[in-house]
BAGUNU-360261 format. One record per residue (C-alpha): residue in three letters; z negated, y, x negated. Coordinates in Angstrom, 1 decimal. Example, Ala and Ser with C-alpha at 12.3 -4.5 7.8 and 13.67 -1.06 7.14 Angstrom:
(ropa 'Ala', (-7.8, -4.5, -12.3))
(ropa 'Ser', (-7.1, -1.1, -13.7))
//
This chain:
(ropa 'Unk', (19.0, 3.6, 13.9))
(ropa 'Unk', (15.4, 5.1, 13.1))
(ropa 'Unk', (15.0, 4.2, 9.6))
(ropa 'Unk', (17.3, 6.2, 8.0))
(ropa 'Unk', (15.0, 9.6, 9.6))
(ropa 'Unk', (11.9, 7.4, 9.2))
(ropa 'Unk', (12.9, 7.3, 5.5))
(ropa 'Unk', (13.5, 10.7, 4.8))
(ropa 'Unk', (10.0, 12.2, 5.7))
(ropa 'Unk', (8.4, 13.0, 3.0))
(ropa 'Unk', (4.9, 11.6, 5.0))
(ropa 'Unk', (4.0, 8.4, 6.5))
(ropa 'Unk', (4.4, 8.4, 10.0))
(ropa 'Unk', (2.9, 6.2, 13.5))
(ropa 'Unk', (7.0, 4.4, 12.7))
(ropa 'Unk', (6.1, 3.1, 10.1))
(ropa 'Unk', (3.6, 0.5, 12.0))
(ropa 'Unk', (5.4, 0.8, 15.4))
(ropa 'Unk', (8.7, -0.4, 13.4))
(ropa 'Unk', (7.6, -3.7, 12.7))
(ropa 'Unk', (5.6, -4.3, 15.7))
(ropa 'Unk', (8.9, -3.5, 18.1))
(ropa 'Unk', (10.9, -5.7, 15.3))
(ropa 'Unk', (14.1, -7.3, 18.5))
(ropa 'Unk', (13.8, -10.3, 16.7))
(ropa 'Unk', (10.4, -11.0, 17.9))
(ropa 'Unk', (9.0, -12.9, 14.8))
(ropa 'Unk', (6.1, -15.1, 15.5))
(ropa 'Unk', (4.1, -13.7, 12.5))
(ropa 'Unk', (4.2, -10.8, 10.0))
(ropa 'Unk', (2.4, -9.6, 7.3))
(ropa 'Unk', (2.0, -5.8, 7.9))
(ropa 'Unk', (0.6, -3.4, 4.9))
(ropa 'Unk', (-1.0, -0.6, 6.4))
(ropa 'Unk', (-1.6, 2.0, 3.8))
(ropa 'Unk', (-4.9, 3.6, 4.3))
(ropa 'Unk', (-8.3, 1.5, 4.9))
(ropa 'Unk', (-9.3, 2.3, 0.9))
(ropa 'Unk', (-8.3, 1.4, -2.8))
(ropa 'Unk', (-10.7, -1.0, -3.2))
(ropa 'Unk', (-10.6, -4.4, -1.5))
(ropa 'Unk', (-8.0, -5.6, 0.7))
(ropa 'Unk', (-9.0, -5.3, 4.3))
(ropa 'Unk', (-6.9, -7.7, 6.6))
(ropa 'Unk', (-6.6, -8.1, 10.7))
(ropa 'Unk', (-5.7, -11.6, 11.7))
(ropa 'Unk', (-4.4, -12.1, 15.1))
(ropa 'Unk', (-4.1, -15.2, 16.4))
(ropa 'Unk', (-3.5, -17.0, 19.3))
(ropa 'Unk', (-7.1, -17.7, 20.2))
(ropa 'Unk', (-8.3, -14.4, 18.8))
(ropa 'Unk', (-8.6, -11.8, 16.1))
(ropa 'Unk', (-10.9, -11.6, 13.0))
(ropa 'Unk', (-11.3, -9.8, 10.2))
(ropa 'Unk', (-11.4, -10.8, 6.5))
(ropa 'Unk', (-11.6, -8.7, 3.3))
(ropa 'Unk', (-9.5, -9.9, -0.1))
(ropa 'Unk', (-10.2, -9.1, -3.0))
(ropa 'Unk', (-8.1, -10.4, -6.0))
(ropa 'Unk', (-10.5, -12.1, -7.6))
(ropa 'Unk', (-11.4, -14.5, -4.3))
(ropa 'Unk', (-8.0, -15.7, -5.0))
(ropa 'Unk', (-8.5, -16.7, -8.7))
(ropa 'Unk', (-6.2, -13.3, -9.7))
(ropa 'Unk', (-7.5, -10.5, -12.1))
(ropa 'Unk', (-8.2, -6.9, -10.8))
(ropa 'Unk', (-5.6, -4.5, -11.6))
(ropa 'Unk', (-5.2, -0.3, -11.2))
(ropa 'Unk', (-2.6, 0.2, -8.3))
(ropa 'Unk', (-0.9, 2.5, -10.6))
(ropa 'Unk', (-0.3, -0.6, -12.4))
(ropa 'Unk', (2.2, -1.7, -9.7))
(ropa 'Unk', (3.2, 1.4, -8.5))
(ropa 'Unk', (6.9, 1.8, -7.4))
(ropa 'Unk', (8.9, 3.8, -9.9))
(ropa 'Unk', (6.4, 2.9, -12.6))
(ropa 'Unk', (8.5, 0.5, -15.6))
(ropa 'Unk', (6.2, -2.0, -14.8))
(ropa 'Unk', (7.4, -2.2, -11.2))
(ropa 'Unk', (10.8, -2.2, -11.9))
(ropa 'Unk', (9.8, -5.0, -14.4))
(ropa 'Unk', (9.1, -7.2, -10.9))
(ropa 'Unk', (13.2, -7.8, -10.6))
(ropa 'Unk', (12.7, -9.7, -13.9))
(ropa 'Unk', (9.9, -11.4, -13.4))
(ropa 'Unk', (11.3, -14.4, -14.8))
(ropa 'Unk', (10.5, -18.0, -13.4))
(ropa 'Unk', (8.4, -20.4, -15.9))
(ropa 'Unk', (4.5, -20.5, -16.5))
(ropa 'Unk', (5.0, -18.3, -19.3))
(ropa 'Unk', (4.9, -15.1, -17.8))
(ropa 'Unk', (4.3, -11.9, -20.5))
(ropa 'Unk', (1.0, -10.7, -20.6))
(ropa 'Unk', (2.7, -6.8, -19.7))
(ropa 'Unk', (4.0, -8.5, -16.2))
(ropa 'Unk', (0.7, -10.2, -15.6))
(ropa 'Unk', (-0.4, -6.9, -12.9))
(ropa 'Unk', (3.1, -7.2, -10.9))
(ropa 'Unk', (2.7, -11.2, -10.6))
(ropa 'Unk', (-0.8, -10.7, -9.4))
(ropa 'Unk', (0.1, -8.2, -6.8))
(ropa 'Unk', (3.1, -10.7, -5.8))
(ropa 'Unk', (1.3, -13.6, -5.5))
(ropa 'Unk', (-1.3, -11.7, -3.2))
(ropa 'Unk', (0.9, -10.7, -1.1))
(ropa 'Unk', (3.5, -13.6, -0.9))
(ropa 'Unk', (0.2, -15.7, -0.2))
(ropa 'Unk', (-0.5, -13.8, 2.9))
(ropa 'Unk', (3.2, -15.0, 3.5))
(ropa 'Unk', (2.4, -18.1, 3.2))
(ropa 'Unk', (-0.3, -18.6, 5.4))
(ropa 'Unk', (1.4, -16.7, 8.6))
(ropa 'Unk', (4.2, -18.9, 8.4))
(ropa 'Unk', (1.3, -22.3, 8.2))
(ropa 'Unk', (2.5, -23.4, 4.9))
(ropa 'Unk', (-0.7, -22.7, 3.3))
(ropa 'Unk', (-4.2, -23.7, 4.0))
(ropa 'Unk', (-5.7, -20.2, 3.3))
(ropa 'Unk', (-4.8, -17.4, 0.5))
(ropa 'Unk', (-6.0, -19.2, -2.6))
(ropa 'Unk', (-3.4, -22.1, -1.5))
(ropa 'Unk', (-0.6, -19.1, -1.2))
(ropa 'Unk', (-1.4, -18.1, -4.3))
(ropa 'Unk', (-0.8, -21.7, -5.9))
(ropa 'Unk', (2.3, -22.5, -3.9))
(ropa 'Unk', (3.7, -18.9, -4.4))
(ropa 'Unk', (2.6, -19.1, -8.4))
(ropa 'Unk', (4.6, -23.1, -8.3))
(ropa 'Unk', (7.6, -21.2, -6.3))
(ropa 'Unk', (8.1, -18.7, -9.2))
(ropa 'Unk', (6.9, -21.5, -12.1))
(ropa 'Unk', (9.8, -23.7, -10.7))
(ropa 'Unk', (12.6, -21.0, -9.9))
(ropa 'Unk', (12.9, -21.8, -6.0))
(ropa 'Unk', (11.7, -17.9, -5.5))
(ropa 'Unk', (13.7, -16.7, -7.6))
(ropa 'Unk', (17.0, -18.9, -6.1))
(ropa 'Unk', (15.2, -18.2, -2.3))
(ropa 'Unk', (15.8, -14.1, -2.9))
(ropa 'Unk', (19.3, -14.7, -4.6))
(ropa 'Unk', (20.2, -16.6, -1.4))
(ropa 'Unk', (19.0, -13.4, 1.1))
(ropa 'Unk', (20.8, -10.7, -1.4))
(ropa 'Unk', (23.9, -13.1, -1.4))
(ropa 'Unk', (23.6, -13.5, 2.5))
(ropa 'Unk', (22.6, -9.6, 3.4))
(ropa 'Unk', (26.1, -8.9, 0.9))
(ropa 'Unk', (28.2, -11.4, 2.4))
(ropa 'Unk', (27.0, -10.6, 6.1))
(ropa 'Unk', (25.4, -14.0, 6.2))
(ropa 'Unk', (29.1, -16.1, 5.5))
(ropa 'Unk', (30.4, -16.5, 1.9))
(ropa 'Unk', (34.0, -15.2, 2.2))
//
């Protein structure tokens, strides 16, 4: 059990990549935030099974407005608004930064696990997920199995 001392430095440390990439379950794709590379565009790394290349993000590509990271920043009220970001198309204008930075990453998600096309389809199917309620029910459903040790007693 690392995490609990990986946790407690104050700094980021080499476990905080090595964790995932050593993950026993051996998943057959991940979506890995690395946090240094710049606050300005996002800089991804796709590997793949015939190769690796390299393709910068940047919110607007994806039909999503810019917004300061300290807009999303954990801790900030507007982060802790993300466990209410409600399901519906009308989303309040104050949320609008924390549903962006959701949909950009749930659409890298998306397209490592082939259910979308590229990251502007994420974004659609991620923005129809929260429209319709199924991410909402789909993260009830992992907090109910994580509390119940995966059995409903």
């Amino acid at each position: 059990m690392i995490a609990p001392y990986r946790k407690a430095l104050p700094f980021r440390s080499l476990l905080d990549v090595l964790g995932p990439l050593i993950n026993p379950a051996c998943p057959k794709g991940m979506v890995l935030g690395v946090a240094v590379r710049g606050l300005g565009d996002t800089w991804v790394r796709e590997l793949r099974d015939d190769g690796a290349a390299t393709v910068t993000l940047h919110p607007e590509h994806l039909g999503l407005d810019v917004h300061p990271l300290s807009s999303v920043a954990g801790g900030t009220p507007k982060a802790e608004a993300f466990k209410a970001l409600p399901s519906g198309f009308d989303i309040p204008v104050h949320l609008t930064p924390v549903l962006h930075f959701v949909l950009m990453n749930t659409s890298a998600l998306l397209l490592v696990v082939g259910l979308a096309m590229d990251y502007k389809d994420g974004v659609r199917l991620a923005m129809e997920s929260i429209a319709l309620g199924k991410a909402w029910k789909a993260l009830e459903t992992v907090r109910d199995a994580a509390h119940y040790g995966g059995s409903k007693a």
